[in-house]
ZADODREN-620537 format. One line per field, with one value per residue (C-alpha): x, y, z; residue in one letter; residue number from 1. Coordinates in steps of 0.05 Angstrom, whole numbers, plus 5000, padded with zeros to 4 digits. Layout:
east: X	...
north: Y	...
up: Z	...
residuo: A	...
num: NUM	...
This chain:
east: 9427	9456	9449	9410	9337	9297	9305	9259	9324	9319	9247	9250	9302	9263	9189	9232	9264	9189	9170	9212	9241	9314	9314	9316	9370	9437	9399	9385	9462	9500	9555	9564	9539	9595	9657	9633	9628	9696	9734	9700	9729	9806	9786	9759	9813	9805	9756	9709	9706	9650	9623	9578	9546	9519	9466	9463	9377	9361	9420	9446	9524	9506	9463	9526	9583	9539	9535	9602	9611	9616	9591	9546	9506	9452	9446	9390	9359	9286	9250	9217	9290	9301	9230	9252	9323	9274	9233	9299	9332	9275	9276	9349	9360	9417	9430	9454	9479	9444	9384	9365	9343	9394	9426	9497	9518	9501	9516	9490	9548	9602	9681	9727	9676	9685	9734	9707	9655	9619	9588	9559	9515	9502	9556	9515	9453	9493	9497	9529	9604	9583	9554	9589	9641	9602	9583	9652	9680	9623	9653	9721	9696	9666	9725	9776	9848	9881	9810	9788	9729	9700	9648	9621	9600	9570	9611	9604	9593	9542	9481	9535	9541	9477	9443	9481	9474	9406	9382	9361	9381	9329	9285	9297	9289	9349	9403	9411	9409	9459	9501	9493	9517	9581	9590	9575	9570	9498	9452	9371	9322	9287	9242	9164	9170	9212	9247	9322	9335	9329	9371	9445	9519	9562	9640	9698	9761	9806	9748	9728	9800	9806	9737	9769	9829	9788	9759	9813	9837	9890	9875	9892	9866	9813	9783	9725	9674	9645	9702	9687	9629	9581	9589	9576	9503	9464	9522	9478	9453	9527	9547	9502	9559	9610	9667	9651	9639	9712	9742	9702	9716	9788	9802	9770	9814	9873	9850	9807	9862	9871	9868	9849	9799	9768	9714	9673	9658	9589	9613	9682	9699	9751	9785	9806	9845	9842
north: 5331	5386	5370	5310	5334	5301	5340	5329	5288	5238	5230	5212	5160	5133	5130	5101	5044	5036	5020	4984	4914	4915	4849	4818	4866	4812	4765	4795	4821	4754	4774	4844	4802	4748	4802	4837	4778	4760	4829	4825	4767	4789	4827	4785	4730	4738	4715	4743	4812	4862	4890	4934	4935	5009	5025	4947	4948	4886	4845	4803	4817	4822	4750	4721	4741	4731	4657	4656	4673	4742	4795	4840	4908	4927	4995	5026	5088	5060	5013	4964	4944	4935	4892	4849	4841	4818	4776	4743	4729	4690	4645	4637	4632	4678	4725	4801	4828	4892	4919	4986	5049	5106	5156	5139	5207	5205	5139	5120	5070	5089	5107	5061	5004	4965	4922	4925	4978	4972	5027	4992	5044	5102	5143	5136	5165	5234	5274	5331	5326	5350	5286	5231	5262	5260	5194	5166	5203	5173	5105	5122	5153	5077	5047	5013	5035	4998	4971	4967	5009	4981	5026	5017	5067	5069	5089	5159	5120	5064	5099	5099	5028	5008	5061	5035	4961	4953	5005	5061	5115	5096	5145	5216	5226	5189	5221	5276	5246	5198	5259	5298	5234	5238	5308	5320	5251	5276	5236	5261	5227	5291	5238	5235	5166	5172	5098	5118	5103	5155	5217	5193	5203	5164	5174	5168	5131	5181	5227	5157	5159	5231	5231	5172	5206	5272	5235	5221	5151	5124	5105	5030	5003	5016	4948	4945	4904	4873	4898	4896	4844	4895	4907	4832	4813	4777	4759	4725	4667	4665	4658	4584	4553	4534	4536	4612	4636	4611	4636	4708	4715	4695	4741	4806	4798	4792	4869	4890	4944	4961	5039	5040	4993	5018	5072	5011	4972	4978	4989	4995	4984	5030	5006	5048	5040	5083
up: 8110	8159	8228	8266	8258	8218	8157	8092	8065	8119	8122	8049	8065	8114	8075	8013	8058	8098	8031	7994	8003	8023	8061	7987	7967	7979	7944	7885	7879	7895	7856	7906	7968	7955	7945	8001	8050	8034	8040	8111	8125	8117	8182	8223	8241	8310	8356	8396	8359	8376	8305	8296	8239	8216	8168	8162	8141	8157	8172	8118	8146	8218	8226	8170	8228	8284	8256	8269	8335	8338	8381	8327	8344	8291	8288	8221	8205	8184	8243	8185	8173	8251	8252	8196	8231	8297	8261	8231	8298	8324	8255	8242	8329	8321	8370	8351	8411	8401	8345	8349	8305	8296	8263	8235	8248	8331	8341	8418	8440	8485	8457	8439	8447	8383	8344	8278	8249	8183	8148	8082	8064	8104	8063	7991	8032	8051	7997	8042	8055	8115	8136	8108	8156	8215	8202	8192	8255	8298	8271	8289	8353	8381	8346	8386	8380	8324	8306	8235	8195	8129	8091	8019	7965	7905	7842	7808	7742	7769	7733	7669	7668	7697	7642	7583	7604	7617	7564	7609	7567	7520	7566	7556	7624	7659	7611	7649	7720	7689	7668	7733	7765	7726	7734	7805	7844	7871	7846	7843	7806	7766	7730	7726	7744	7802	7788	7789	7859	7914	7923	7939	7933	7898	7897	7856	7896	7913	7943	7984	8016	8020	8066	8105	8123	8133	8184	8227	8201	8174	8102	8093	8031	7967	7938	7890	7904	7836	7799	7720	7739	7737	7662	7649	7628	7663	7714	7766	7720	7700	7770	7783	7738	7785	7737	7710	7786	7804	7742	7753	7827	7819	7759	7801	7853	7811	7787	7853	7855	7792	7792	7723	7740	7805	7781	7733	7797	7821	7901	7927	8005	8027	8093	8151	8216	8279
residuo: X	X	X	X	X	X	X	X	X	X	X	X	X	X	X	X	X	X	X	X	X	X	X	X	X	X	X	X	X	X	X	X	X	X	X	X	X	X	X	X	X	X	X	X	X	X	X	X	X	X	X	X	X	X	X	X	X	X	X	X	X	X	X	X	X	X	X	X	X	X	X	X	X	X	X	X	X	X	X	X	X	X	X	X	X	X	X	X	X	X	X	X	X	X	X	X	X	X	X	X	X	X	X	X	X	X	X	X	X	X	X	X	X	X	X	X	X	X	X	X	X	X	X	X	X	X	X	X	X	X	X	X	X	X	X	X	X	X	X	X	X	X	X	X	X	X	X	X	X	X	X	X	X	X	X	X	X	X	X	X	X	X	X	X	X	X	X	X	X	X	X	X	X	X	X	X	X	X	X	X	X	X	X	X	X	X	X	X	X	X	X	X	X	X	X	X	X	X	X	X	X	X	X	X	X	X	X	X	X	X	X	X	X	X	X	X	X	X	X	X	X	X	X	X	X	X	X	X	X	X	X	X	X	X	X	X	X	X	X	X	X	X	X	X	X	X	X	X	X	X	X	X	X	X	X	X	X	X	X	X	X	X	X	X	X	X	X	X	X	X	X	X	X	X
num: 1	2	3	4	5	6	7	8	9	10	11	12	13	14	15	16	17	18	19	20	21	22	23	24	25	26	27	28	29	30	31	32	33	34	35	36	37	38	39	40	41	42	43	44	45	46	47	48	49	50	51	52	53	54	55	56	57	58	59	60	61	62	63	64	65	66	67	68	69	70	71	72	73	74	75	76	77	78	79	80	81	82	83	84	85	86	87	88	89	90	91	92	93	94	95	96	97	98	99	100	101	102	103	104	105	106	107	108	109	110	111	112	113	114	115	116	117	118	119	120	121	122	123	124	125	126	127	128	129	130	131	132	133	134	135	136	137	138	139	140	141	142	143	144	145	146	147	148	149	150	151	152	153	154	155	156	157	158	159	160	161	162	163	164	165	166	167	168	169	170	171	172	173	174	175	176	177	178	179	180	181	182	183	184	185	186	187	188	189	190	191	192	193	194	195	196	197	198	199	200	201	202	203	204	205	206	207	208	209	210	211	212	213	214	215	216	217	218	219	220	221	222	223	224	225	226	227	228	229	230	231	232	233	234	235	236	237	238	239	240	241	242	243	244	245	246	247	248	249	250	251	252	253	254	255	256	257	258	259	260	261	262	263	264	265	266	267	268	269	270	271	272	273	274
């Protein structure tokens, strides 16, 4: 994706997400939806914060802090999210301060405007360096000073987990996607069937803070997300039992920054600081 035109990249991001249903997406992955929500929160214990919440589809993170008081700006690439997010303020009565369509890489807001930025998943739609720069220095560019940035990525062995867990590499065809994954981080789905997600990126850790500080901020932190939870089967049944879901939850945090650990988490958040 070089540049802000719409390249053929971006307008197959954008007919994927017209068609697909990502308002469902947090519900389906309680397990991701949970972690994430509370990494957030370490962030936010002040009040009155102005978040903006980039690449955030429909707006399961933006309506969640908006509930609680704070001042939230939607920002997505693909207006059916944007609708959806519409649509969702007038049933939940929650007001985002701002819902617009936009490019994470030109962000239209002003400098030094917020105190929080997320940017949970814009990065694992670049698959140019290129990019995922531009994207993270228009973050740091609206950021206040001393405010806090958030982003997630996927992990450069997700399709290795997913692939041996779920018994997709019992088709021919995703073994060497899956290896191309490992090798390279750029995922492309070269199958028939054209199942295997849409074109992305997906990072190992130390690239993740290397392209954080690469941007201009100070590298704070590394956390993964779901941790070894995304080898478990069929974790979200497992989850409804109150007793496993404390004992899982409390257990990845106890290794969320395990180095050793970090690359067999589905997502990680890296944290930055401007």
């Amino acid at each position: 994706m070089g540049g802000n035109e719409l390249s053929e990249d971006v307008i197959t991001i954008i007919d994927y997400y017209q068609k697909c249903n990502e308002d469902n997406r947090m519900a389906e992955n309680p397990l991701e939806y949970i972690r994430c929500k509370e990494i957030i929160s370490r962030y936010i214990n002040q009040r009155n914060l102005s978040i903006l919440d980039v690449g955030g589809a429909t707006g399961a993170f933006s309506f969640w802090l908006a509930e609680q008081g704070y001042n939230v700006s939607l920002i997505d690439f693909t207006s059916k999210h944007i609708d959806i997010a519409k649509q969702h303020q007038e049933d939940k009565r929650t007001k985002l301060s701002s819902m617009i369509v936009g490019d994470a890489r030109k962000l239209p807001y002003e400098d030094n405007y917020f105190d929080l930025v997320l940017v949970m998943g814009p990065l694992y739609h670049l698959t140019e360096k290129e990019d995922r720069l531009k994207s993270l220095m228009e973050a740091y560019r609206v950021l206040k000073p001393k405010g806090k940035m958030i982003c997630e990525v996927i992990s450069r062995y997700a399709s290795m987990v997913d692939g041996l867990l779920h018994g997709l590499v019992n088709d021919p065809e995703f073994i060497p996607i899956m290896r191309n994954d490992i090798k390279t981080g750029v995922h492309i789905d070269t199958s028939q069937s054209k199942k295997y997600f849409i074109n992305s990126y997906f990072h190992n850790p130390n690239e993740l803070c290397q392209e954080i500080e690469q941007s201009g901020f100070l590298f704070e932190d590394i956390i993964a997300v779901t941790g070894f939870g995304s080898t478990i089967p069929e974790v979200n049944e497992k989850l409804k039992d109150d007793n496993y879901r404390k004992t899982l939850l409390d257990t990845i945090r106890l290794v969320e920054r395990e180095p050793s650990l970090m690359g067999i988490s589905s997502h990680f958040l890296g944290i930055g600081s401007k």
